[in-house]
Backbone as a chain_set.jsonl record, in Angstrom:
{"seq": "XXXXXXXXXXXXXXXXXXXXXXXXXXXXXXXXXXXXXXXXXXXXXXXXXXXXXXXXXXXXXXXXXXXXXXXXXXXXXXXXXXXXXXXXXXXXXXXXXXXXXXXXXXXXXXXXXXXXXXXXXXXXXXXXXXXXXXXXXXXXXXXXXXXXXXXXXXXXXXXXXXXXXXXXXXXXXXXXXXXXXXXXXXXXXXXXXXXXXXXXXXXXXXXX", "coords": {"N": [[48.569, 147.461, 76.861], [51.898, 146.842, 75.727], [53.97, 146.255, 72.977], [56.525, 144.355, 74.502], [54.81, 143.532, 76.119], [53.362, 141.156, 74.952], [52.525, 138.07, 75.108], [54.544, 135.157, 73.891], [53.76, 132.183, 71.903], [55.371, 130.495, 70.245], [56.531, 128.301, 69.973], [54.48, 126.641, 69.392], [53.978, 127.008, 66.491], [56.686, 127.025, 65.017], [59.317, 129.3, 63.821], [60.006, 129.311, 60.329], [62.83, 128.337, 58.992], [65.383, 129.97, 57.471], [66.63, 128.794, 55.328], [65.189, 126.615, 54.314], [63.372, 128.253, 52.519], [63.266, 128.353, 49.502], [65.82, 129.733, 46.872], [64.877, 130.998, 44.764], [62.536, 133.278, 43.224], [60.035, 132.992, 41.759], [59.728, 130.118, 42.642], [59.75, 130.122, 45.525], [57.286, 131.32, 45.965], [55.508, 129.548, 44.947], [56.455, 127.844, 46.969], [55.464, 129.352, 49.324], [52.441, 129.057, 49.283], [49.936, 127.433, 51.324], [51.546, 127.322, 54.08], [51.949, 129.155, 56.871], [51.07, 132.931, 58.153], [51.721, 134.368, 61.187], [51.099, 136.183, 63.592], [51.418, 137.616, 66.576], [49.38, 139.62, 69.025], [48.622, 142.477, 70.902], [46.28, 141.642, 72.201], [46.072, 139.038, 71.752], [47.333, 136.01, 69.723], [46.597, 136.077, 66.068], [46.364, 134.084, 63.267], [47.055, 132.544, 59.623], [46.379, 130.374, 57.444], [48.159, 130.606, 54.061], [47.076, 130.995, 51.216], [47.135, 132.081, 48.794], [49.631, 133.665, 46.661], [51.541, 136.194, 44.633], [54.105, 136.22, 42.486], [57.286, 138.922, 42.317], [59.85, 139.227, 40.162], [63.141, 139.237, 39.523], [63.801, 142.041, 36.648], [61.576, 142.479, 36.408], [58.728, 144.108, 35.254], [56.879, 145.054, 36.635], [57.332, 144.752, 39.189], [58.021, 146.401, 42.378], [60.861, 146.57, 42.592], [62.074, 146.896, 40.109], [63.292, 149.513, 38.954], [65.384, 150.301, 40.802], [66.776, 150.629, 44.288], [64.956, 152.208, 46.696], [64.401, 155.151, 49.55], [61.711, 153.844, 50.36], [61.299, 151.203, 49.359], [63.663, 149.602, 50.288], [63.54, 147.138, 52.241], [62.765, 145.347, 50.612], [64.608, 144.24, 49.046], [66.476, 143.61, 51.23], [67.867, 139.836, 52.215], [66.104, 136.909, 51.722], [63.373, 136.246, 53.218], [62.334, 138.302, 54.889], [60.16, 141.041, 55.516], [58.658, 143.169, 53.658], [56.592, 145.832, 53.336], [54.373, 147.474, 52.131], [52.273, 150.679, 51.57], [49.241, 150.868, 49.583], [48.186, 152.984, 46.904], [47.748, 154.94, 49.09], [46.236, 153.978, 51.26], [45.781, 150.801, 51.513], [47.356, 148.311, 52.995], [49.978, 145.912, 52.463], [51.626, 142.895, 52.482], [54.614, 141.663, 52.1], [57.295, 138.992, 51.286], [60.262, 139.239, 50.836], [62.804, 137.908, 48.541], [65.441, 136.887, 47.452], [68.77, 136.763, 47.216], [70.788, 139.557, 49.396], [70.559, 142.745, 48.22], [69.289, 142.616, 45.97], [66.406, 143.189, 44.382], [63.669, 141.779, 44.185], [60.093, 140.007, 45.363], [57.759, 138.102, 47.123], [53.947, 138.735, 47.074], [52.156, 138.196, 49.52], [48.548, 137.375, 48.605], [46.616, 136.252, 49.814], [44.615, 134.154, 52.756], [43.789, 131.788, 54.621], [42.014, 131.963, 57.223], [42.802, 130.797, 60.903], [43.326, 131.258, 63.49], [42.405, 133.421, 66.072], [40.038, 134.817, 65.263], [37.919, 135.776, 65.828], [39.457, 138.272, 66.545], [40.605, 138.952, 64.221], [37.791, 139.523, 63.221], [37.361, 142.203, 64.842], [39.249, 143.694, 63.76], [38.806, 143.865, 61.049], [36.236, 144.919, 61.193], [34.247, 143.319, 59.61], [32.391, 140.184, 59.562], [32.077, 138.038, 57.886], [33.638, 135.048, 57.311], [34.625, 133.993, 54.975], [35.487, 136.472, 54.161], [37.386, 137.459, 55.587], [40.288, 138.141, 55.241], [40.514, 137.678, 52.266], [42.291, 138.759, 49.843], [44.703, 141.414, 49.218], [44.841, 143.271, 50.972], [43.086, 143.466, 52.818], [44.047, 140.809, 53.791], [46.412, 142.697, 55.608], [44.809, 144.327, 56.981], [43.407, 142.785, 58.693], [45.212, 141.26, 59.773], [46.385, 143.453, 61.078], [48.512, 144.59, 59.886], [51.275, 147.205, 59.441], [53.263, 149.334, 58.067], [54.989, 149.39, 60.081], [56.033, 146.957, 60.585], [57.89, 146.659, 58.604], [60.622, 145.485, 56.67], [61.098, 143.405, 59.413], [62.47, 140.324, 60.242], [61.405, 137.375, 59.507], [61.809, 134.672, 59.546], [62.091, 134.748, 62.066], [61.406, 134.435, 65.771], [58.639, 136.262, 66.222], [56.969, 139.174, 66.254], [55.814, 138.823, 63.746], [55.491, 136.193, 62.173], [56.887, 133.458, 59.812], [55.474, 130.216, 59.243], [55.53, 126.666, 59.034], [52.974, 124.312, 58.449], [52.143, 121.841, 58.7], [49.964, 120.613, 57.848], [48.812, 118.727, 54.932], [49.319, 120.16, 51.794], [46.962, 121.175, 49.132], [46.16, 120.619, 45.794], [48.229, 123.077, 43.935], [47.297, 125.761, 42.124], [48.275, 127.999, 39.37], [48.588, 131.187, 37.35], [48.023, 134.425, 36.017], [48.884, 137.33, 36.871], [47.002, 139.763, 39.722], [45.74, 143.149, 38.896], [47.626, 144.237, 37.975], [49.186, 145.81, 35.234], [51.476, 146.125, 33.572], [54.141, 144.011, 32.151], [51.915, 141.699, 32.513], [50.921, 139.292, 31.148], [52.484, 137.339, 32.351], [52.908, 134.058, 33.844], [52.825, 134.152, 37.063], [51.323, 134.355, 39.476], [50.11, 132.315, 42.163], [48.159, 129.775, 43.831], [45.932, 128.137, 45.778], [44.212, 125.579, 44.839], [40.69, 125.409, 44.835], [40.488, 126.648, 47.165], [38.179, 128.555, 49.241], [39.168, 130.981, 49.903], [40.476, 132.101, 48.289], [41.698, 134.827, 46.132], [40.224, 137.386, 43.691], [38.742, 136.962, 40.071], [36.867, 134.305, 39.377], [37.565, 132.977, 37.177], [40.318, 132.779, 36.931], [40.879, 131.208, 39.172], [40.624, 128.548, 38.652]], "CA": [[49.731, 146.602, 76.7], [52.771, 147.221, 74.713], [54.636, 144.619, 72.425], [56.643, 143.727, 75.419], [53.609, 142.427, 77.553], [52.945, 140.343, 74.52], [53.143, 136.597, 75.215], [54.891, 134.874, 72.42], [54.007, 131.112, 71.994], [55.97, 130.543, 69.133], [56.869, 126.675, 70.167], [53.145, 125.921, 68.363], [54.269, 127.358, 64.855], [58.21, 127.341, 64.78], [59.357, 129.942, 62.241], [60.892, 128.813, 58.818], [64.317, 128.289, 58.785], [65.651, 130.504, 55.826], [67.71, 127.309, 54.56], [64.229, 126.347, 53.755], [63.407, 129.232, 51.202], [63.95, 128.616, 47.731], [66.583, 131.037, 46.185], [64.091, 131.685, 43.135], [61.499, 134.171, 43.515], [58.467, 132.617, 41.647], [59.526, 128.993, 43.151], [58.995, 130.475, 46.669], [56.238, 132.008, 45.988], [54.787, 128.654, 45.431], [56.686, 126.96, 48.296], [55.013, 129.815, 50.63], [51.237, 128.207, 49.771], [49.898, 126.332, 52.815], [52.402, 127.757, 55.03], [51.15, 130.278, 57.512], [51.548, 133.907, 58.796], [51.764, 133.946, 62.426], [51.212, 137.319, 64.482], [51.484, 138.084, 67.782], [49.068, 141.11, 69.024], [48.587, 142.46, 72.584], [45.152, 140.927, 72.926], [46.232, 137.871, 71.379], [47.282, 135.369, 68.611], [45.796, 135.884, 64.571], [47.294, 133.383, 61.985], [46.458, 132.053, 58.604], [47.05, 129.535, 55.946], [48.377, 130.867, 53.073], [46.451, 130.355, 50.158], [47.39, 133.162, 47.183], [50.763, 134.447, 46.199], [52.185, 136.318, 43.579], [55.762, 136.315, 42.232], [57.377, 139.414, 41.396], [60.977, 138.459, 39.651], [64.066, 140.222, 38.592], [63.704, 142.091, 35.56], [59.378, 142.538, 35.885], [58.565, 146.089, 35.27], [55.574, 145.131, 37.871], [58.227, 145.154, 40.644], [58.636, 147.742, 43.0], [62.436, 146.82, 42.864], [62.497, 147.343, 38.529], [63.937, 150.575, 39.037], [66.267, 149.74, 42.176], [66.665, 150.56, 46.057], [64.463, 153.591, 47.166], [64.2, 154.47, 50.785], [60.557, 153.296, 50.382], [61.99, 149.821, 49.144], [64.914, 148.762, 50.667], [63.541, 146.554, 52.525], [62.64, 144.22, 49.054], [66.422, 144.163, 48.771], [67.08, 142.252, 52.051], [67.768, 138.49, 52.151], [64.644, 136.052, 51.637], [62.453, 136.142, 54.366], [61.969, 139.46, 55.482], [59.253, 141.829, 55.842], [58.45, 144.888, 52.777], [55.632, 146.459, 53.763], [53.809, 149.08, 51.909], [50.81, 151.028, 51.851], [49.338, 150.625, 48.135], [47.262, 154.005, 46.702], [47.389, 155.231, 50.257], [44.798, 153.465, 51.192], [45.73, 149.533, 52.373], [48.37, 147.89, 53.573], [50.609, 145.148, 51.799], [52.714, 142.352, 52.85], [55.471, 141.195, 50.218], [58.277, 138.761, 51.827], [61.684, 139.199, 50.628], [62.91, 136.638, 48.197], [66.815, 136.759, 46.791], [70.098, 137.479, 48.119], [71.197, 140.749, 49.756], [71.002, 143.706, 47.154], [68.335, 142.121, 44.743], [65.07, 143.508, 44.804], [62.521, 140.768, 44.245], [59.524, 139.89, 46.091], [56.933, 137.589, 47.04], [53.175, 139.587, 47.935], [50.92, 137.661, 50.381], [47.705, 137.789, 48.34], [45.093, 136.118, 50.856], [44.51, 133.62, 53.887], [42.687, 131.383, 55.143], [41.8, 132.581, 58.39], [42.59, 129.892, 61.395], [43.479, 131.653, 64.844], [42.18, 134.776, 66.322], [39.041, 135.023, 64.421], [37.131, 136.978, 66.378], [40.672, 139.86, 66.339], [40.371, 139.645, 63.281], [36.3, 140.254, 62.945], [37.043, 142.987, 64.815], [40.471, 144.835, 63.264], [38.093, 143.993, 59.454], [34.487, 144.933, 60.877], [33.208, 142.643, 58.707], [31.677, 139.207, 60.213], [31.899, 136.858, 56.769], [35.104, 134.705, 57.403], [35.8, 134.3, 53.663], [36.077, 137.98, 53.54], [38.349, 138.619, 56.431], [41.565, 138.178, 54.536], [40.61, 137.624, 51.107], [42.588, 140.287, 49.514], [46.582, 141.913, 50.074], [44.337, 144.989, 51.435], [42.396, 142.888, 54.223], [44.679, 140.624, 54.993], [46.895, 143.316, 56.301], [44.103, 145.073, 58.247], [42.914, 141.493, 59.774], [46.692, 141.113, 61.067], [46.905, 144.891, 61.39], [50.101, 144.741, 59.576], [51.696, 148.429, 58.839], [54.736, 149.88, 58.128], [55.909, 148.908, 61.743], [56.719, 146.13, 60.251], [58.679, 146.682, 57.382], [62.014, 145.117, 57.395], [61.057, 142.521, 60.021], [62.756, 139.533, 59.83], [60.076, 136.635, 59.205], [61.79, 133.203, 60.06], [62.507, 134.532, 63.52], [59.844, 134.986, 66.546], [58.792, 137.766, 67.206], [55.417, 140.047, 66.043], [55.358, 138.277, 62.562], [56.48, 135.412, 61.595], [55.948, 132.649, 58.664], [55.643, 128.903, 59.86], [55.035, 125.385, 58.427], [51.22, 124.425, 58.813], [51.669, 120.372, 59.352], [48.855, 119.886, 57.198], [49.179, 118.043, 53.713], [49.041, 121.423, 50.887], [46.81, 120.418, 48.008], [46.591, 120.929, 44.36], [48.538, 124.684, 43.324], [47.149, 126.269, 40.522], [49.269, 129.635, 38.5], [47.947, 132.496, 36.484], [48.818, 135.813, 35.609], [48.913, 138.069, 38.336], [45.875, 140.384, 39.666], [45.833, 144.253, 39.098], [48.752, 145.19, 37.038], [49.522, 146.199, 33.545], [52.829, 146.057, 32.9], [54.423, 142.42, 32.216], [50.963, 141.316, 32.954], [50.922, 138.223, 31.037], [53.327, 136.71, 33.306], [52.516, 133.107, 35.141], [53.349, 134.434, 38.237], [50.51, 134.074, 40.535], [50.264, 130.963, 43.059], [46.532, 130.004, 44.529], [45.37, 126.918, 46.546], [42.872, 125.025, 44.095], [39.103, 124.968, 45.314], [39.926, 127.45, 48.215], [37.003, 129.679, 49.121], [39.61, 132.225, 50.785], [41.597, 133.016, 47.206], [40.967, 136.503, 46.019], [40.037, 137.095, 41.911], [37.685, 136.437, 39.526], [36.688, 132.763, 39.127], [38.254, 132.529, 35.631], [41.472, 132.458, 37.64], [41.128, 129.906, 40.096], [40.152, 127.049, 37.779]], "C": [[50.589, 147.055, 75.528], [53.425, 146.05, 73.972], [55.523, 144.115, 73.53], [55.953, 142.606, 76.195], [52.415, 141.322, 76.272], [53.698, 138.784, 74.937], [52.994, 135.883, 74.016], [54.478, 133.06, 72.881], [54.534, 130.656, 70.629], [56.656, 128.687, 68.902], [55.64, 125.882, 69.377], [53.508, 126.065, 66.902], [56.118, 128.137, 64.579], [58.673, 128.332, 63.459], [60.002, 129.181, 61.349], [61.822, 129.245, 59.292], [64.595, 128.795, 57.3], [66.222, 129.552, 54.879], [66.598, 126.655, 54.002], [63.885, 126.878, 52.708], [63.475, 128.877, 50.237], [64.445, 129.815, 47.282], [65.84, 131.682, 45.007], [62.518, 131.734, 43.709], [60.144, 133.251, 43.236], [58.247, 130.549, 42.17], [59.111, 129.007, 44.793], [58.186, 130.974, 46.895], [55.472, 130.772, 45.695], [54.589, 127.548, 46.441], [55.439, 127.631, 49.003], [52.806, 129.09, 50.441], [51.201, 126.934, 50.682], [50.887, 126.332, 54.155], [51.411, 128.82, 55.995], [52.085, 131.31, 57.99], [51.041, 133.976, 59.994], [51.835, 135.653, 62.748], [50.562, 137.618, 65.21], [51.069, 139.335, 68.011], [48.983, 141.168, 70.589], [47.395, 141.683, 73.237], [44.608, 139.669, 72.36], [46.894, 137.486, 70.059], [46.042, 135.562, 67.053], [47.074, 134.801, 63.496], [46.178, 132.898, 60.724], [46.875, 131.652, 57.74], [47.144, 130.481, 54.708], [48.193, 130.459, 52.112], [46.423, 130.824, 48.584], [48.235, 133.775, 47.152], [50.884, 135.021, 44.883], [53.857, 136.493, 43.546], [56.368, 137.663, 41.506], [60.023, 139.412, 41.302], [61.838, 139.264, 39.326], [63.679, 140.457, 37.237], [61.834, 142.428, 35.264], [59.788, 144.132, 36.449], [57.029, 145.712, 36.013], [56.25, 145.289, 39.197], [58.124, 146.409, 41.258], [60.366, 147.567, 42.813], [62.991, 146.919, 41.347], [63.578, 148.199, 38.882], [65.575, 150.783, 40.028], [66.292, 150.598, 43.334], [66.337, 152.24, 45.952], [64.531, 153.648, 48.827], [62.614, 153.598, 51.164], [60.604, 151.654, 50.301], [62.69, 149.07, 49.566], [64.747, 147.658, 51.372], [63.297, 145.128, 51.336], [64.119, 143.687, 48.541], [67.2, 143.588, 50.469], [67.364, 140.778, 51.678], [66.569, 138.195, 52.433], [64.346, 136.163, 52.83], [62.403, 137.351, 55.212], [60.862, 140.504, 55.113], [58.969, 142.855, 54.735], [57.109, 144.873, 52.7], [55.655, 148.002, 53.155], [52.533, 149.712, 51.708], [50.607, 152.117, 50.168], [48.629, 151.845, 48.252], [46.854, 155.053, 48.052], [46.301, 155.187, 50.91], [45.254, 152.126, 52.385], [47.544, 149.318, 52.161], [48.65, 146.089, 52.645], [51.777, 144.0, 51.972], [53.464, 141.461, 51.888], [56.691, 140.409, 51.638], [59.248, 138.99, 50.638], [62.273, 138.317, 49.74], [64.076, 136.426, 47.464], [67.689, 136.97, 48.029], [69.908, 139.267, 48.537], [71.349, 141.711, 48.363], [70.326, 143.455, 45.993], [66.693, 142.188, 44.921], [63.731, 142.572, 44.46], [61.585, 140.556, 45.555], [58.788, 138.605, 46.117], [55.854, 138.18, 47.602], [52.398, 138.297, 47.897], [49.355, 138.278, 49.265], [46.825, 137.161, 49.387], [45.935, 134.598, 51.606], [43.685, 133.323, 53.95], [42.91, 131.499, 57.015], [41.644, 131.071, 59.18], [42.575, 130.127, 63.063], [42.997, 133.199, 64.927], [40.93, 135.194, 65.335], [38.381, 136.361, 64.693], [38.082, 138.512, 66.824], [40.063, 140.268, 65.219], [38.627, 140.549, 62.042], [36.518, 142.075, 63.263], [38.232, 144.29, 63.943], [39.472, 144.722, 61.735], [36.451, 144.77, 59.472], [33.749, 144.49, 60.141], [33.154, 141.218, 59.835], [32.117, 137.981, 59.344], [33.609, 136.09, 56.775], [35.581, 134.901, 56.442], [36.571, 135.388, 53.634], [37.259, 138.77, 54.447], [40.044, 138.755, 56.24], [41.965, 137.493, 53.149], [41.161, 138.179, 50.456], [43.702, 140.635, 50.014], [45.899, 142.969, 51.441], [44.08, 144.111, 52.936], [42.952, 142.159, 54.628], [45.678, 141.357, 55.863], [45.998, 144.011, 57.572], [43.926, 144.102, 58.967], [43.766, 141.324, 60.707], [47.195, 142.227, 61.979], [48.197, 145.134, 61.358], [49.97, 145.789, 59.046], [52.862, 148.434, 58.606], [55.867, 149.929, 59.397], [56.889, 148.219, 61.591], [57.783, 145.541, 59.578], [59.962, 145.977, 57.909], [62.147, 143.925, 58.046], [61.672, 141.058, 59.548], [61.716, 138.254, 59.871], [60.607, 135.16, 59.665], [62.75, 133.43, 61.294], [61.152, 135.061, 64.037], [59.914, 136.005, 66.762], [57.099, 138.741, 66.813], [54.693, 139.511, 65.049], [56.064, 137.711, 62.131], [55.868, 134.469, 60.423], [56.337, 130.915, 59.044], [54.964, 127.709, 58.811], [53.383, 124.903, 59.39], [51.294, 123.28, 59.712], [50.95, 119.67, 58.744], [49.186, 119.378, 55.765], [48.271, 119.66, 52.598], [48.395, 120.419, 49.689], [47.221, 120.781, 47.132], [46.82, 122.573, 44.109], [48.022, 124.855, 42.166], [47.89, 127.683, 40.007], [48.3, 129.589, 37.725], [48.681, 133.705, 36.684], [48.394, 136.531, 36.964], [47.1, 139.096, 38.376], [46.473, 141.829, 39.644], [46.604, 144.833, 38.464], [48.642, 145.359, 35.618], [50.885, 146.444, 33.018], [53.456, 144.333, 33.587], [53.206, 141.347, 32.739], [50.829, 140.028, 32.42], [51.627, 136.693, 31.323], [52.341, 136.031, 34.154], [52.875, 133.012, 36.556], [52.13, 134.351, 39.9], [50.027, 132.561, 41.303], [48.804, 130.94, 43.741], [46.804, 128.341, 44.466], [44.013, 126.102, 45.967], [41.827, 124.801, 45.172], [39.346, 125.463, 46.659], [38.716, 128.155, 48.326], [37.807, 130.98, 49.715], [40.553, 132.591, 49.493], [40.346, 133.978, 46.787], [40.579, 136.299, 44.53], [39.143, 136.522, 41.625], [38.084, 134.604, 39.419], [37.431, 132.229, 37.994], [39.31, 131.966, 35.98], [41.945, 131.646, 38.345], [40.833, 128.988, 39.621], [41.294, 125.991, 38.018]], "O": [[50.109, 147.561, 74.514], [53.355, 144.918, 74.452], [55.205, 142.928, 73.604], [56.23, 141.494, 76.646], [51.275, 140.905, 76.477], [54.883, 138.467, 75.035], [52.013, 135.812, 73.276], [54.813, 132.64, 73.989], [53.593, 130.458, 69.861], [57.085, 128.135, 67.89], [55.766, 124.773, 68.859], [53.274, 125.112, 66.159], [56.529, 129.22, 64.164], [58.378, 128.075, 62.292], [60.644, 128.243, 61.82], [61.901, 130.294, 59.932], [64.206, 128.273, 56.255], [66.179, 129.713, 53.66], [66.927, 125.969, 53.034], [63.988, 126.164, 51.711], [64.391, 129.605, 49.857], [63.763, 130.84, 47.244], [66.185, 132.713, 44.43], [61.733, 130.952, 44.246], [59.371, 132.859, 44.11], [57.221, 129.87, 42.114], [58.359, 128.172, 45.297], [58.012, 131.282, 48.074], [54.429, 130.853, 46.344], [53.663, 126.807, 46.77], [54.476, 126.93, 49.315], [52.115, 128.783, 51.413], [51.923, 125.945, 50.805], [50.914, 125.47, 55.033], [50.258, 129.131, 55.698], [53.28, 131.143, 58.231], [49.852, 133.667, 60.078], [52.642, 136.328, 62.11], [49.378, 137.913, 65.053], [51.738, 140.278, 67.59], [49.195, 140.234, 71.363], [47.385, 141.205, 74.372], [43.456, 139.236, 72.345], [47.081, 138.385, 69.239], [44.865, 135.204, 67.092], [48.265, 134.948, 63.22], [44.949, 132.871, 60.781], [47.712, 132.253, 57.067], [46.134, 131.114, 54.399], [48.91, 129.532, 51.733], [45.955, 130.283, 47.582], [47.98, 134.866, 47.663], [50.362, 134.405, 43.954], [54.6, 136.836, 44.465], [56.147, 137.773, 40.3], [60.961, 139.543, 42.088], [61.393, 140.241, 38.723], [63.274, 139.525, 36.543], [61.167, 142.546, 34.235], [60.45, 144.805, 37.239], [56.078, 146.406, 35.652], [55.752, 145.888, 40.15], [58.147, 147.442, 40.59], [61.053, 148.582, 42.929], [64.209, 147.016, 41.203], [64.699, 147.741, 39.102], [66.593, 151.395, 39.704], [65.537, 151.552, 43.147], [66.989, 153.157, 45.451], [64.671, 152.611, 49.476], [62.496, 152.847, 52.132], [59.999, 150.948, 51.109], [62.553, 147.863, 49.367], [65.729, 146.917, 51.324], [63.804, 144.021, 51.52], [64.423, 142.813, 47.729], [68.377, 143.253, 50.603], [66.961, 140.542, 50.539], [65.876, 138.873, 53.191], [65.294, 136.174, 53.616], [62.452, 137.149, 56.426], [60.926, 140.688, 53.898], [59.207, 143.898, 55.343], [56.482, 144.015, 52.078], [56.299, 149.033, 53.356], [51.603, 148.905, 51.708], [51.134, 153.135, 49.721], [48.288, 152.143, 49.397], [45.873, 155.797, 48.045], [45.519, 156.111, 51.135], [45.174, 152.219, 53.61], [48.463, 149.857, 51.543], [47.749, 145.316, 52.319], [52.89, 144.303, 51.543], [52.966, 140.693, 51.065], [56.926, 141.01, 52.686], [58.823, 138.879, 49.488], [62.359, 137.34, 50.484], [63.845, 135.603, 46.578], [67.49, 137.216, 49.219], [69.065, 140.022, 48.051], [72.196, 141.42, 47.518], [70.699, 144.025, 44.968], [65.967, 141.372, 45.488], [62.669, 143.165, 44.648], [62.039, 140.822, 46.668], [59.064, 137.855, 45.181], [56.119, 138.455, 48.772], [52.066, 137.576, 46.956], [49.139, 139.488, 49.188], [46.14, 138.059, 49.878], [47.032, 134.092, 51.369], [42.67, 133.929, 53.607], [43.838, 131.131, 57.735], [40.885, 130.208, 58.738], [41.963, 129.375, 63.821], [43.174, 134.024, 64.03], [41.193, 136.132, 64.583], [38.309, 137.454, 64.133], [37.588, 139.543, 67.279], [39.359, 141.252, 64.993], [38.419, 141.312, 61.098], [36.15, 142.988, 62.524], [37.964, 145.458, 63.66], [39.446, 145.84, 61.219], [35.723, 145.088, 58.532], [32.662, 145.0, 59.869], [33.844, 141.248, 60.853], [32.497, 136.964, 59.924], [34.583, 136.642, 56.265], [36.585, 135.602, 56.315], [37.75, 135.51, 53.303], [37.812, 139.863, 54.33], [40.821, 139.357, 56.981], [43.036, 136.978, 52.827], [40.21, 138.597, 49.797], [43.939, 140.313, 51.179], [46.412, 143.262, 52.521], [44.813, 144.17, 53.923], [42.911, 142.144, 55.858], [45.927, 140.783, 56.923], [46.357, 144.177, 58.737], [44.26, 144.313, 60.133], [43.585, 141.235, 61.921], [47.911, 142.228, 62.981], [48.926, 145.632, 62.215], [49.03, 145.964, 58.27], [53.572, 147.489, 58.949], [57.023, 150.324, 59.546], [58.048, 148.342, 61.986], [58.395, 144.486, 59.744], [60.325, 145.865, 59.08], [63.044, 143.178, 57.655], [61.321, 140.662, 58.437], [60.98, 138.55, 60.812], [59.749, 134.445, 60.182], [63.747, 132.773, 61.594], [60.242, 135.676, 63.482], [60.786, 136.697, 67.288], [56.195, 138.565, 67.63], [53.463, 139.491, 65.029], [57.135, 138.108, 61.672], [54.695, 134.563, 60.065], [57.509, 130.541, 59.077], [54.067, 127.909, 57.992], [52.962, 125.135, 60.523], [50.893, 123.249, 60.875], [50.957, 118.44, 58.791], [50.26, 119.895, 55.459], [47.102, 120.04, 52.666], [48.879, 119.353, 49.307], [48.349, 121.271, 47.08], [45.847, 123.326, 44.072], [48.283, 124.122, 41.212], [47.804, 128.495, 40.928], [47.488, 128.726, 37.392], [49.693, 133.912, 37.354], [47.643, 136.14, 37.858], [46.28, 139.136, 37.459], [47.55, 141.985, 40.218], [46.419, 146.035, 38.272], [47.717, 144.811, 35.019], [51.122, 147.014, 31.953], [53.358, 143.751, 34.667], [53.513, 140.295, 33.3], [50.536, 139.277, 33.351], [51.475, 135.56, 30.866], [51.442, 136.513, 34.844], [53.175, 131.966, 37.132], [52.425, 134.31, 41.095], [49.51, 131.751, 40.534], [48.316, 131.989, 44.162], [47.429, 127.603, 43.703], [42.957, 126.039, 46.596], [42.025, 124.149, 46.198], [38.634, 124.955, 47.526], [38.171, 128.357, 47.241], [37.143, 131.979, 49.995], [41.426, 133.43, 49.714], [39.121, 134.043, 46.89], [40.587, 135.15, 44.089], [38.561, 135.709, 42.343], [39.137, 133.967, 39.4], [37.856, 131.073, 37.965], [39.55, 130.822, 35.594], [43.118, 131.272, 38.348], [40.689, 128.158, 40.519], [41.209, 124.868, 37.52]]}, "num_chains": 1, "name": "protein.A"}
């Protein structure tokens, strides 16, 4: 099957309306907890609550968009809600939505999921078995969804392969911290997590 002879039900998890968004990077980066990513594969539906963001902001020398528009980037420099996809250490795969106006490189990166549809896809796109673990992580949840560089670009609050939808369910208590993995502007409150998940990524210190 090709993405064509995918069947979209997209009437269960309506995409976000961009008018929804928040215009500021590290405030949508805590809207997007408890929201979900929605994607459509040929041998079915995978989605998952969104449970760990980080924020990266005009002006953070942690950005990919510090420097400004590469062809590797450009997509980080769309309008909010679109797709930048990249593949970190050449290694895993990375999903960052979009989060300013046209021409402003900010992001928001998907750090983890709680895994709710397509389980058993995503057992098998992770080969691992342990739910926590099948999209704990930027790295795994891209393999779980088997998001690549296909994607890049994609626009996100329309249907279509990958989209980002309202859950329904009541989001609990957010907790912030400094981000995971970097070293530059690192002491930045920029990271977003779902108190007393078992599907956020990071040491324990962090999720308190």
């Amino acid at each position: 099957m090709g993405r064509a002879d995918i069947v979209s039900h997209s009437d269960d998890h309506p995409p976000l309306a961009r008018e929804e968004l928040p215009d500021d990077t590290a405030a949508l980066a805590r809207y997007l907890i408890g929201k979900l990513v929605v994607r459509d594969l040929p041998e079915g539906r995978v989605s998952g609550r969104i449970v760990e963001t980080e924020a990266y902001v005009v002006g953070d020398a942690a950005g990919h968009g510090f420097r400004g528009m590469t062809p590797r980037n450009r997509s980080l420099f769309l309008e909010r809600g679109h797709a930048y996809v990249y593949l970190a250490y050449g290694i895993s795969f990375m999903l960052n939505v979009s989060s300013d106006t046209q021409g402003t490189g900010t992001g928001v990166l998907i750090r983890a999921l709680e895994p709710l549809e397509g389980i058993a896809i995503m057992r098998l796109n992770r080969g691992v078995e342990r739910l926590r673990d099948l999209a704990r992580g930027p790295g795994r949840l891209a393999a779980a969804l088997r998001i690549d560089r296909s994607l890049d670009g994609l626009d996100l609050c329309r249907e279509g392969p990958l989209w980002l939808a309202r859950d329904g369910t009541e989001t609990g208590a957010i907790g912030q911290s400094i981000r995971i993995g970097i070293s530059k502007d690192a002491e930045r409150l920029l990271r977003f997590y779902l108190k007393a998940s078992p599907f956020v990524s990071g040491p324990g210190s962090l999720n308190r």
